[in-house]
Backbone as XML, in Angstrom:
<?xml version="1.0"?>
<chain id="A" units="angstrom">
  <residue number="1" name="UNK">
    <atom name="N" x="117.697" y="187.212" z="76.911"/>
    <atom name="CA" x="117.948" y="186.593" z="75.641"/>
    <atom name="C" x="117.834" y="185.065" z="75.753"/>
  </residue>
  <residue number="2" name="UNK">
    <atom name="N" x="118.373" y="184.229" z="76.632"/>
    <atom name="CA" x="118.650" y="183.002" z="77.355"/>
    <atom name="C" x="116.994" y="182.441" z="77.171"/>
  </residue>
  <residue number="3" name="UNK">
    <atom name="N" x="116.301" y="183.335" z="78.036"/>
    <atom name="CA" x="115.018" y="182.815" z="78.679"/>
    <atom name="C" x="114.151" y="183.205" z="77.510"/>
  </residue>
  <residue number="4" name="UNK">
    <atom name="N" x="114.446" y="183.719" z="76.642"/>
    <atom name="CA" x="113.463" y="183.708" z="75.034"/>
    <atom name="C" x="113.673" y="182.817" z="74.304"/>
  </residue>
  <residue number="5" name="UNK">
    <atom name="N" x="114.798" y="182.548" z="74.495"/>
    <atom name="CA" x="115.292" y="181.745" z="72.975"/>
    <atom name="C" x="114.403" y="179.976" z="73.653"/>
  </residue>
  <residue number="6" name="UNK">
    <atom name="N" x="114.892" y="180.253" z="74.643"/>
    <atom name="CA" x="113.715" y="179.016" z="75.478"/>
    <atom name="C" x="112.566" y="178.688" z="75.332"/>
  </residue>
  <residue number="7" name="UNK">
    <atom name="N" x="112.254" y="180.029" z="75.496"/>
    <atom name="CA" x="110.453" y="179.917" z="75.534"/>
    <atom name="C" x="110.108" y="180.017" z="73.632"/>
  </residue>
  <residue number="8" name="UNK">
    <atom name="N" x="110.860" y="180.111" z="72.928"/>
    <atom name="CA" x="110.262" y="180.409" z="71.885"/>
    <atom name="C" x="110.346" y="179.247" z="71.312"/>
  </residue>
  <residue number="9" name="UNK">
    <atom name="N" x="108.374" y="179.202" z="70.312"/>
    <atom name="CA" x="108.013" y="178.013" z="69.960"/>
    <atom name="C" x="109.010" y="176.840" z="69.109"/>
  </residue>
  <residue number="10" name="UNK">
    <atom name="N" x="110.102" y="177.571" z="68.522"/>
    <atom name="CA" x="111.515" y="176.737" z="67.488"/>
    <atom name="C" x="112.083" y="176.800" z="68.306"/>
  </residue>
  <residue number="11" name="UNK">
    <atom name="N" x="112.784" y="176.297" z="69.254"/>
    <atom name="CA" x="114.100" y="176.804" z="69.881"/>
    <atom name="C" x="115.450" y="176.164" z="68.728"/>
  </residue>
  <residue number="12" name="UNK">
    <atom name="N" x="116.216" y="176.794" z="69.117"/>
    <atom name="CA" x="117.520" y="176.052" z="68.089"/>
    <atom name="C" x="117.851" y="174.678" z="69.206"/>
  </residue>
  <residue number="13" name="UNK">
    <atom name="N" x="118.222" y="173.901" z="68.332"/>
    <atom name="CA" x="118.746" y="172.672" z="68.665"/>
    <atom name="C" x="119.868" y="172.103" z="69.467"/>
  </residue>
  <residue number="14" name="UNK">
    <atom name="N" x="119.922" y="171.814" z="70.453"/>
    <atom name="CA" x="120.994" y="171.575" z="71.466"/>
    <atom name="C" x="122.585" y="171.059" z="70.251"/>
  </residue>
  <residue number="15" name="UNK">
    <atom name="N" x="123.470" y="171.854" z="70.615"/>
    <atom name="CA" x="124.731" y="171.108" z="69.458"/>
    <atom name="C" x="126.063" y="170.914" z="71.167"/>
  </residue>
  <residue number="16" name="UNK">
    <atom name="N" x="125.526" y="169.174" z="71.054"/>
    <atom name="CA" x="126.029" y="168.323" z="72.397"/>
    <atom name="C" x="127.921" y="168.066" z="71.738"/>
  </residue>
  <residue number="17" name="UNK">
    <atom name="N" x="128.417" y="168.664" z="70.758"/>
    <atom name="CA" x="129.767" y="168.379" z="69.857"/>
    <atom name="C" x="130.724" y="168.729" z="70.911"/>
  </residue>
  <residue number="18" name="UNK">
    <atom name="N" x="129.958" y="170.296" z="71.602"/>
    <atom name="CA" x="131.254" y="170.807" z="71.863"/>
    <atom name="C" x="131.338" y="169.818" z="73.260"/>
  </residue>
  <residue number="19" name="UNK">
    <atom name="N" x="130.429" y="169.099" z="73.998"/>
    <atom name="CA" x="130.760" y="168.581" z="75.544"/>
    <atom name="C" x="131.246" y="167.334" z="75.091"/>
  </residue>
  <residue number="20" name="UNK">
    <atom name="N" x="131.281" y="166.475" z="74.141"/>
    <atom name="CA" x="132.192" y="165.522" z="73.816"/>
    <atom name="C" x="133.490" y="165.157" z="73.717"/>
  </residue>
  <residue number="21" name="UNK">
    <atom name="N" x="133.751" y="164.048" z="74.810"/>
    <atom name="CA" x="135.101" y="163.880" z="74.916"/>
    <atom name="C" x="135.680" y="163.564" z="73.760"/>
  </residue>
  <residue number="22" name="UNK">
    <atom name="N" x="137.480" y="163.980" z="73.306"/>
    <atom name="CA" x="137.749" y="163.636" z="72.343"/>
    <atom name="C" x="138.002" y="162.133" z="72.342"/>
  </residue>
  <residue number="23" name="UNK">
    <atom name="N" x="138.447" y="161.382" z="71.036"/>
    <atom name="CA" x="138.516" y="160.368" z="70.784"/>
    <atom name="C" x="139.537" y="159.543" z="72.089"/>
  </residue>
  <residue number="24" name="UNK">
    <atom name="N" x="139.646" y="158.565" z="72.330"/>
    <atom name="CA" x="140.889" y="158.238" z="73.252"/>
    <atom name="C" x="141.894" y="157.780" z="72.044"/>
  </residue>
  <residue number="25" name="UNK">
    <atom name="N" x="142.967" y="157.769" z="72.477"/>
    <atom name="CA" x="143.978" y="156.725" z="71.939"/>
    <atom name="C" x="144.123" y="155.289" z="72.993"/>
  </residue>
  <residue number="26" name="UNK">
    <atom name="N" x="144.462" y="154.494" z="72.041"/>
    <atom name="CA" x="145.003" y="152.888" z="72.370"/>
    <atom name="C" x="145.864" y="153.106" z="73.122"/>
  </residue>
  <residue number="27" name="UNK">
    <atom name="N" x="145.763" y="152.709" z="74.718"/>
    <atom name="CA" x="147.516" y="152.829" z="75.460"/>
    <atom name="C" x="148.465" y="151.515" z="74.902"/>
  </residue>
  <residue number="28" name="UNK">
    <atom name="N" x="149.836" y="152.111" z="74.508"/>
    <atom name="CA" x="150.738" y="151.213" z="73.952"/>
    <atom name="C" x="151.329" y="149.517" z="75.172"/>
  </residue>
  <residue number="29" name="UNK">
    <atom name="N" x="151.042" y="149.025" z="74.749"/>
    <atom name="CA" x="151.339" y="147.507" z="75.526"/>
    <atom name="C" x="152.999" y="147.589" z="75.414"/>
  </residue>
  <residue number="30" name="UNK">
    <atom name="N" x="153.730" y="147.479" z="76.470"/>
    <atom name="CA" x="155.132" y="146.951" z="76.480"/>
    <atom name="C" x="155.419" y="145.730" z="76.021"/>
  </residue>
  <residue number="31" name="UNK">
    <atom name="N" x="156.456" y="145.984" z="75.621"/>
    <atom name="CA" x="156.889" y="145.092" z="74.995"/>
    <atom name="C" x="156.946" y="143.298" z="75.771"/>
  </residue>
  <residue number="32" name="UNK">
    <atom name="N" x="157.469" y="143.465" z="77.107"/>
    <atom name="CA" x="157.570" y="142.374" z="77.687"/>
    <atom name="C" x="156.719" y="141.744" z="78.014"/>
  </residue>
  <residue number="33" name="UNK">
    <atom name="N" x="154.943" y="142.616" z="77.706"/>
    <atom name="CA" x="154.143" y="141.860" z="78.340"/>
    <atom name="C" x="153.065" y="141.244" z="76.721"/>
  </residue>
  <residue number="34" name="UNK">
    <atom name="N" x="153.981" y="142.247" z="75.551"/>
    <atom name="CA" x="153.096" y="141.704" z="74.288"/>
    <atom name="C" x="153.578" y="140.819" z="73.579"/>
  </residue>
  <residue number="35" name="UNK">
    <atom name="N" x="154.572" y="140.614" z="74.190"/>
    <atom name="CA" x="155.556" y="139.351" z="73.909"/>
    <atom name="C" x="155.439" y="137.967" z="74.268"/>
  </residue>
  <residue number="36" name="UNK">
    <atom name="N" x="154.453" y="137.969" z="75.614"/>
    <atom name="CA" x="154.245" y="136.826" z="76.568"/>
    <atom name="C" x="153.301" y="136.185" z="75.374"/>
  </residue>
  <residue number="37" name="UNK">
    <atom name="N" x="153.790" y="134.854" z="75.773"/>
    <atom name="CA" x="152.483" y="133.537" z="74.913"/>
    <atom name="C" x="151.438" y="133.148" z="76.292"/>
  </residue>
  <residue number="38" name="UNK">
    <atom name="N" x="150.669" y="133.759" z="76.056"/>
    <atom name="CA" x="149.592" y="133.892" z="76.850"/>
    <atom name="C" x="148.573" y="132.400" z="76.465"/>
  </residue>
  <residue number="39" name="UNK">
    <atom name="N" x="148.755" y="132.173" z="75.734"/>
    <atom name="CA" x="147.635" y="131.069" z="74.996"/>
    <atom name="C" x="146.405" y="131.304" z="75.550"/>
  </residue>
  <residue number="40" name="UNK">
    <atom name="N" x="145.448" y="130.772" z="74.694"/>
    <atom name="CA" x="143.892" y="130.820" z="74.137"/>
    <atom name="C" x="143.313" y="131.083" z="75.596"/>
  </residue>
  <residue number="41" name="UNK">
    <atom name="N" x="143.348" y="130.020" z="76.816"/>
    <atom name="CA" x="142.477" y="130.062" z="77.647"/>
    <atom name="C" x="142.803" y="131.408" z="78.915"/>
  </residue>
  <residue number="42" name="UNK">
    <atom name="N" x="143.989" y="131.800" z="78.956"/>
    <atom name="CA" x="144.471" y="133.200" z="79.787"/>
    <atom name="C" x="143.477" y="134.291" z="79.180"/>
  </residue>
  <residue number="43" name="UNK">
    <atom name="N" x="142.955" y="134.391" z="78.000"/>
    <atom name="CA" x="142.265" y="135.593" z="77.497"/>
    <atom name="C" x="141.106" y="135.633" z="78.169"/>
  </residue>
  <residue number="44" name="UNK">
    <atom name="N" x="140.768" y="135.058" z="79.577"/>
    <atom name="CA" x="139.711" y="134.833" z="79.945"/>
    <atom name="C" x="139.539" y="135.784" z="81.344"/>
  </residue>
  <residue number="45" name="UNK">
    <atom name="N" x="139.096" y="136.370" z="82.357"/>
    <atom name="CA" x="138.929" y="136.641" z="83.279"/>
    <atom name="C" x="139.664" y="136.196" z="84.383"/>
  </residue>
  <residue number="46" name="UNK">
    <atom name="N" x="139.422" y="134.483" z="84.372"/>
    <atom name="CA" x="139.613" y="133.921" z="85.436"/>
    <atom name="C" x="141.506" y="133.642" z="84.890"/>
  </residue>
  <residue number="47" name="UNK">
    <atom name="N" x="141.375" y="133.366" z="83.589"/>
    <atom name="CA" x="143.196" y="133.099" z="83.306"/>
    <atom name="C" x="144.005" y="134.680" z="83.602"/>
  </residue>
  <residue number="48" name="UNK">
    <atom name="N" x="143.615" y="135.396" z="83.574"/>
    <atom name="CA" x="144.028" y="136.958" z="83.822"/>
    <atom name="C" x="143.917" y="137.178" z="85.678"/>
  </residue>
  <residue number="49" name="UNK">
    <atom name="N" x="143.513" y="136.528" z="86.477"/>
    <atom name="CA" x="143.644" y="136.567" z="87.652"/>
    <atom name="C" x="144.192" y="135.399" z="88.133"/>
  </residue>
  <residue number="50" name="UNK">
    <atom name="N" x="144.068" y="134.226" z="87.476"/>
    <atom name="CA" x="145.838" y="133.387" z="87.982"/>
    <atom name="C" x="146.800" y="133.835" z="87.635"/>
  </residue>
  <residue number="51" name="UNK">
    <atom name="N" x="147.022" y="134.440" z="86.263"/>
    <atom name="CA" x="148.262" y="134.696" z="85.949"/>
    <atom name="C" x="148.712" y="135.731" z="87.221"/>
  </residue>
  <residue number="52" name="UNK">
    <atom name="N" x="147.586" y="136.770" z="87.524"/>
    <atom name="CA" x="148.652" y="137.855" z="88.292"/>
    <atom name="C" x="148.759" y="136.942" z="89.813"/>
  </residue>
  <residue number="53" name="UNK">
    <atom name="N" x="147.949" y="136.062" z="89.912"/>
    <atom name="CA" x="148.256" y="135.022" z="91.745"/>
    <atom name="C" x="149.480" y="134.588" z="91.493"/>
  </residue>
  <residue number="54" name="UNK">
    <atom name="N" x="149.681" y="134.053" z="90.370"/>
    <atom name="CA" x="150.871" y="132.865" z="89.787"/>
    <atom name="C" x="152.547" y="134.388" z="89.863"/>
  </residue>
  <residue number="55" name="UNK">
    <atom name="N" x="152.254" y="135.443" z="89.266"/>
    <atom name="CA" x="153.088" y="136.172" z="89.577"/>
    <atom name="C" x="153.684" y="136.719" z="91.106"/>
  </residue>
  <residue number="56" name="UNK">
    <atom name="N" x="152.477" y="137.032" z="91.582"/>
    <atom name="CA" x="152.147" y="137.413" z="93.043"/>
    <atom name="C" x="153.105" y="136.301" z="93.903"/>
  </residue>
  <residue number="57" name="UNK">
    <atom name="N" x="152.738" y="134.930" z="93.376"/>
    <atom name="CA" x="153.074" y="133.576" z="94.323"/>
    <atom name="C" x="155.318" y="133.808" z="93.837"/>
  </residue>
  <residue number="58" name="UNK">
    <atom name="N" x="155.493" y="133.713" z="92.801"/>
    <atom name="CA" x="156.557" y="134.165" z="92.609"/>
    <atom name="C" x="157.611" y="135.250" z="92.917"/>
  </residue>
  <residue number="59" name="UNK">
    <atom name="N" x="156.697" y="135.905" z="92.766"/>
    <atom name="CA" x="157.679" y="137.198" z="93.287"/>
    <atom name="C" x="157.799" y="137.583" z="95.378"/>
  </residue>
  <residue number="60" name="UNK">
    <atom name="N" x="157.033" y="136.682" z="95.815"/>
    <atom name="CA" x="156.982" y="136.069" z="97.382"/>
    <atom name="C" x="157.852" y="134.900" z="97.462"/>
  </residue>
  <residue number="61" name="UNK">
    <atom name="N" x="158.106" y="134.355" z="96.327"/>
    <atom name="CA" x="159.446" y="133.534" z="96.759"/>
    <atom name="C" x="160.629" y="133.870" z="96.727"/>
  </residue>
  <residue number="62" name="UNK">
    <atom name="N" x="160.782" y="135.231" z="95.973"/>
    <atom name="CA" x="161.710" y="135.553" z="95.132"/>
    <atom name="C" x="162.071" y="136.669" z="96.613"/>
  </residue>
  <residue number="63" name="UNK">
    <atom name="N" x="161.423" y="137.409" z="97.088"/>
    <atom name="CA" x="161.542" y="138.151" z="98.300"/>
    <atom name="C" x="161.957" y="137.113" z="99.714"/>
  </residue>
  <residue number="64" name="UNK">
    <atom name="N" x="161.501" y="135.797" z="99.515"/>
    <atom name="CA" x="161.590" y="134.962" z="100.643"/>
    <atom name="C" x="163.180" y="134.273" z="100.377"/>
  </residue>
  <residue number="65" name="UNK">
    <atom name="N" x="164.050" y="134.314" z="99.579"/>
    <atom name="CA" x="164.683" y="133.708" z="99.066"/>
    <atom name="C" x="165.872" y="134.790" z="99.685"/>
  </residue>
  <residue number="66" name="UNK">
    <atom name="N" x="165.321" y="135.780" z="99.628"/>
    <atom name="CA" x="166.466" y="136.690" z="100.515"/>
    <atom name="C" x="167.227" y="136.351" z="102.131"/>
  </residue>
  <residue number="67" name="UNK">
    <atom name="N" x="166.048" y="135.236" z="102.156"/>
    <atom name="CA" x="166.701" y="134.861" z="103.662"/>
    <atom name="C" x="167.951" y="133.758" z="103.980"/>
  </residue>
  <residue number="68" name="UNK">
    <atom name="N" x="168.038" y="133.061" z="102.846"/>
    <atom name="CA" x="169.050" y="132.023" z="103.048"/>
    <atom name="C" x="170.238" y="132.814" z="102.866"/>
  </residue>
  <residue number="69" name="UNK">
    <atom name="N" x="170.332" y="132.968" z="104.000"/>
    <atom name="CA" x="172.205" y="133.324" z="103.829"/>
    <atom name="C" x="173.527" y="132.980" z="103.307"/>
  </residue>
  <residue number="70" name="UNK">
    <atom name="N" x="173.733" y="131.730" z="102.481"/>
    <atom name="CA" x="174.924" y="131.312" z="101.989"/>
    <atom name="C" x="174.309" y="131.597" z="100.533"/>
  </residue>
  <residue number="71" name="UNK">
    <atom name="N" x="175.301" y="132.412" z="99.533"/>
    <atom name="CA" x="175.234" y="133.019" z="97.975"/>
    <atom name="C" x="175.084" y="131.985" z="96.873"/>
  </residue>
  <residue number="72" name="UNK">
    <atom name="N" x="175.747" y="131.251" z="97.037"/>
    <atom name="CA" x="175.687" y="129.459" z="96.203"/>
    <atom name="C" x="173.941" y="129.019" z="96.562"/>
  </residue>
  <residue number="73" name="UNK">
    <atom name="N" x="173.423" y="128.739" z="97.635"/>
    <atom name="CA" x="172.454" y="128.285" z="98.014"/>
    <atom name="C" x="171.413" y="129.102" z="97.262"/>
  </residue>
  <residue number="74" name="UNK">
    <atom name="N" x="171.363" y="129.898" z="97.824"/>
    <atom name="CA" x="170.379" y="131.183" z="97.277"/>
    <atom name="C" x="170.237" y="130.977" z="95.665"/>
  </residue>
  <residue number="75" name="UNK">
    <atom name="N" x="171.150" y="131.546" z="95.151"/>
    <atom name="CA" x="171.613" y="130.865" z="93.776"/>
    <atom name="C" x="171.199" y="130.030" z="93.248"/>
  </residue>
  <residue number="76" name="UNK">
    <atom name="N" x="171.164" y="128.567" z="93.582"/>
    <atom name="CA" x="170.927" y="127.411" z="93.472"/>
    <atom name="C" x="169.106" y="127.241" z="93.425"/>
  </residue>
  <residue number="77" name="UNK">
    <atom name="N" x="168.546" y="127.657" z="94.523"/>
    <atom name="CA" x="167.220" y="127.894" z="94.795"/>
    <atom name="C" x="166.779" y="128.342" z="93.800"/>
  </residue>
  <residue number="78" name="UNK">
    <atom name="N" x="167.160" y="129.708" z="93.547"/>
    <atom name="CA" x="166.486" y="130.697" z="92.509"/>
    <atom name="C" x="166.545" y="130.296" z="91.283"/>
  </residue>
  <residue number="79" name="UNK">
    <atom name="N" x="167.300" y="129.627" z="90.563"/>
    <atom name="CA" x="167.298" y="129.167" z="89.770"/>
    <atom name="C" x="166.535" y="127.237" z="89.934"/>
  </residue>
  <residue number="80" name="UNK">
    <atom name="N" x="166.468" y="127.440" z="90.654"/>
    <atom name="CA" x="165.275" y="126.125" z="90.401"/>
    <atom name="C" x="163.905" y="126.338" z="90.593"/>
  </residue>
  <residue number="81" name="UNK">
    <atom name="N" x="163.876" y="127.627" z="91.438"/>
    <atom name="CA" x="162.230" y="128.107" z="91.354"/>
    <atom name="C" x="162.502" y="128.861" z="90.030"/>
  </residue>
  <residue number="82" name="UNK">
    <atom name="N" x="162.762" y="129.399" z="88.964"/>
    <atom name="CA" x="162.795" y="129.735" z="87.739"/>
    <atom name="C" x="162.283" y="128.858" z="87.200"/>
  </residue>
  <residue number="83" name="UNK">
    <atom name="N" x="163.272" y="127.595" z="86.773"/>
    <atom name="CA" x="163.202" y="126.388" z="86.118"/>
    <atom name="C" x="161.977" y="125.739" z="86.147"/>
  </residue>
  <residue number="84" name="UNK">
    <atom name="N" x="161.401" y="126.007" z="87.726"/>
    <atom name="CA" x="160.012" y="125.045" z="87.481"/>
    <atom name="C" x="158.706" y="126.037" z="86.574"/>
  </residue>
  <residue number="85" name="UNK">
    <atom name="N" x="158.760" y="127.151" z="87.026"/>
    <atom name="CA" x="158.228" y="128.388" z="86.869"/>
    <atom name="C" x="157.837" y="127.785" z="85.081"/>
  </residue>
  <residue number="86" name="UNK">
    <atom name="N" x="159.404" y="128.261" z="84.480"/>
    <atom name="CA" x="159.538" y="127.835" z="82.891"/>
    <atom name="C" x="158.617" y="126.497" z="82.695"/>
  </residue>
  <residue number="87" name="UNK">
    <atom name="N" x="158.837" y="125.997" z="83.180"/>
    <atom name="CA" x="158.496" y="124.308" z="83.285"/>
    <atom name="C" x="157.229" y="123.968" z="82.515"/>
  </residue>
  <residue number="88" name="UNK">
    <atom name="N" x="156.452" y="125.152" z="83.880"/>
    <atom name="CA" x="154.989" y="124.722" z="83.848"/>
    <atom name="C" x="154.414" y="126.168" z="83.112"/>
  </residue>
  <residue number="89" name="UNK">
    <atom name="N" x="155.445" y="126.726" z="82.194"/>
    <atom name="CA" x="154.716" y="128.305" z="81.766"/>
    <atom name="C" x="153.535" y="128.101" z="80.559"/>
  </residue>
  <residue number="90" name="UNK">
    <atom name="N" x="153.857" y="126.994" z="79.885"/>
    <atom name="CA" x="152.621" y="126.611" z="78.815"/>
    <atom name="C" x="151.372" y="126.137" z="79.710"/>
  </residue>
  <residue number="91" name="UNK">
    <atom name="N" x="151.333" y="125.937" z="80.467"/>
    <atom name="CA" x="150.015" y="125.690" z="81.084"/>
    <atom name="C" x="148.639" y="126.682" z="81.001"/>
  </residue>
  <residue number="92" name="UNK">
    <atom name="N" x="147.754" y="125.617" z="80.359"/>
    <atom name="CA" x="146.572" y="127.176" z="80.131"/>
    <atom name="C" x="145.213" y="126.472" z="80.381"/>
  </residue>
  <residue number="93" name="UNK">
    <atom name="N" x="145.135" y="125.337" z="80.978"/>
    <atom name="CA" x="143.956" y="124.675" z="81.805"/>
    <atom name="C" x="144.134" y="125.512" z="83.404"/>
  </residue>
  <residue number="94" name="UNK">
    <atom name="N" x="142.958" y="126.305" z="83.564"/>
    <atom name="CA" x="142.630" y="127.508" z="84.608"/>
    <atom name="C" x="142.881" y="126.592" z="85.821"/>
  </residue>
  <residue number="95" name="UNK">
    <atom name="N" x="142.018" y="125.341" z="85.447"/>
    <atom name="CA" x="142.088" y="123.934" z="86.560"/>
    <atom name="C" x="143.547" y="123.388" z="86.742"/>
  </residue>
  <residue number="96" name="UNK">
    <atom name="N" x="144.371" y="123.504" z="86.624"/>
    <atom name="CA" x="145.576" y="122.850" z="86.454"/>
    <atom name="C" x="146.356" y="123.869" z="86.768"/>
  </residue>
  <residue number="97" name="UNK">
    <atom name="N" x="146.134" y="125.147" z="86.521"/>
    <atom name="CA" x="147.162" y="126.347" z="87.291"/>
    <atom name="C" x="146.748" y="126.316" z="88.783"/>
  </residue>
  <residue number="98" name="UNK">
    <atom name="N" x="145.845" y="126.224" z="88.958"/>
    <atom name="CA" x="144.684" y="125.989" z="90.434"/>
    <atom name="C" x="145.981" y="125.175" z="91.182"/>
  </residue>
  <residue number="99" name="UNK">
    <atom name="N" x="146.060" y="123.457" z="90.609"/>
    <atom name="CA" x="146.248" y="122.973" z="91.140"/>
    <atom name="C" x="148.062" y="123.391" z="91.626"/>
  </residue>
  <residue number="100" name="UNK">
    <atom name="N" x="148.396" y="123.597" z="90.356"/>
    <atom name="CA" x="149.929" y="124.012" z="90.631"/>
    <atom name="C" x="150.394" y="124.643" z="91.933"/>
  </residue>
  <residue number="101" name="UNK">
    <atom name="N" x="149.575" y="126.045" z="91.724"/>
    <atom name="CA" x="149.584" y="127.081" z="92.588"/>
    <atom name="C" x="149.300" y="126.614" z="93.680"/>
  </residue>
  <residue number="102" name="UNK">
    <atom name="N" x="148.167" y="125.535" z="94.280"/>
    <atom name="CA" x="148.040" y="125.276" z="95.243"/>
    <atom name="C" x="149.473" y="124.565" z="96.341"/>
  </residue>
  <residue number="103" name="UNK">
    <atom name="N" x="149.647" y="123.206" z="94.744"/>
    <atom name="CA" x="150.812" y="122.797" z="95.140"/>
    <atom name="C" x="151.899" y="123.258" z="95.711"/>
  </residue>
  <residue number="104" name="UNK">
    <atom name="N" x="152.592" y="124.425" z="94.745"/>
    <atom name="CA" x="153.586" y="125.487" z="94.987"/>
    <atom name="C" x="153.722" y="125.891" z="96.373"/>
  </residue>
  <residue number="105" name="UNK">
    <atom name="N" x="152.366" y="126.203" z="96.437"/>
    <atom name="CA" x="152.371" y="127.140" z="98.100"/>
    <atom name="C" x="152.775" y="126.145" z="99.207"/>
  </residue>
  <residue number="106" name="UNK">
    <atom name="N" x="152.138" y="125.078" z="98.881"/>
    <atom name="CA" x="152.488" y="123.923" z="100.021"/>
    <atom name="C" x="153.795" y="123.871" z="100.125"/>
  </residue>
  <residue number="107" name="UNK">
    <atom name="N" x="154.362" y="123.680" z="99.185"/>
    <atom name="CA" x="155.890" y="123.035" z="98.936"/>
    <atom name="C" x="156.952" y="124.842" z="99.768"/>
  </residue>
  <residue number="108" name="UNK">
    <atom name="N" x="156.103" y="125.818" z="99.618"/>
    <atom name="CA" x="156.756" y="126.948" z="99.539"/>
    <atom name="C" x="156.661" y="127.103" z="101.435"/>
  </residue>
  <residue number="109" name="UNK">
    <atom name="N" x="155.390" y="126.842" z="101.725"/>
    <atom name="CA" x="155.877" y="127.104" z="103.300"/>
    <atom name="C" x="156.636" y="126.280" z="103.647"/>
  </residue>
  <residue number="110" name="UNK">
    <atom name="N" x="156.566" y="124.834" z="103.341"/>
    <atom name="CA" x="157.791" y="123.700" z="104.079"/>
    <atom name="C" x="158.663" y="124.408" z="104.096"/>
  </residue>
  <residue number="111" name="UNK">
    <atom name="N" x="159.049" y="124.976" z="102.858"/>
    <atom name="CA" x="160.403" y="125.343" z="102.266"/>
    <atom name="C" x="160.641" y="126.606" z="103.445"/>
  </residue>
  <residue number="112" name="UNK">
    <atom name="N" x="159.551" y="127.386" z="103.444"/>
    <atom name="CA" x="160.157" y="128.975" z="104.214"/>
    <atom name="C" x="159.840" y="128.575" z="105.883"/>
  </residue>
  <residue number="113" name="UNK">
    <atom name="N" x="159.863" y="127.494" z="106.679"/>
    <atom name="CA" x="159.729" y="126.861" z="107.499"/>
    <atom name="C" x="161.368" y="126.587" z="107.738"/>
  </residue>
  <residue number="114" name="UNK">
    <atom name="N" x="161.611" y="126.137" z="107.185"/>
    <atom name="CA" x="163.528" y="125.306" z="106.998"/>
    <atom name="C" x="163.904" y="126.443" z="106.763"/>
  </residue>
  <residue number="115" name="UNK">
    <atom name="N" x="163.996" y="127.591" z="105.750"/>
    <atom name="CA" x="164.919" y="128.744" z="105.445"/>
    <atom name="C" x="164.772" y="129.722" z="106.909"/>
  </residue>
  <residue number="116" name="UNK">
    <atom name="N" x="163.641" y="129.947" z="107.679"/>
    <atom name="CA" x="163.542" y="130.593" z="108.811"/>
    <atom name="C" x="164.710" y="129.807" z="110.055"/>
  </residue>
  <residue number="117" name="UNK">
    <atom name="N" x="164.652" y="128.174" z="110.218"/>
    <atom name="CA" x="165.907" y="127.832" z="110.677"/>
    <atom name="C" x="166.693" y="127.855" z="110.616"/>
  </residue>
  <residue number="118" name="UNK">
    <atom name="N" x="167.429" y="128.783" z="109.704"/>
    <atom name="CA" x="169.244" y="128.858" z="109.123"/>
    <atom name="C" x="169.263" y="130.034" z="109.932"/>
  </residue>
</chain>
């Protein structure tokens, strides 16, 4: 039946409906991250891969910060690496997060240099 309907000069018409994936849905954005003021120049490639370095670079201080042993200190720290964090969060020249980040890191080994001596 297969091999006639083939060979015969009309064949019926391929109906490709049924191998079609259904529609997708939109995955829902959380809240904390549709909330962020991302400004104009982050919508970009390169602002979407500082932002996650700039997170990355943070959350390595935030793990490194575990080492100072006195609770006040620690404390004290963390809330000033916040503060700068906030500081510089409107920043949306790609060139100028560059430089931050670069900065940061510098300032961050001195820093985990001295916290390894306690």
């Amino acid at each position: 039946m297969v091999v006639a309907t083939l060979l015969s000069p009309n064949p019926a018409p391929f109906d490709r409906s049924r191998f079609d994936a259904p529609p997708r849905r939109p995955v829902p954005v959380p809240p904390h991250i549709r909330d962020l003021n991302l400004g104009p120049e982050t919508e970009t490639q390169a602002g979407f891969i500082q932002r996650a370095r700039v997170l990355a670079f943070y959350r390595t201080i935030l793990r490194g910060l575990r080492g100072i042993p006195d609770p006040e200190t620690r404390a004290e720290t963390r809330k000033f690496v916040r503060d700068e964090f906030e500081r510089h969060r409107g920043v949306t020249d790609i060139g100028h997060i560059r430089y931050l980040l670069s900065r940061g890191k510098t300032e961050w080994e001195s820093m985990e240099r001295h916290i390894g001596g306690m």
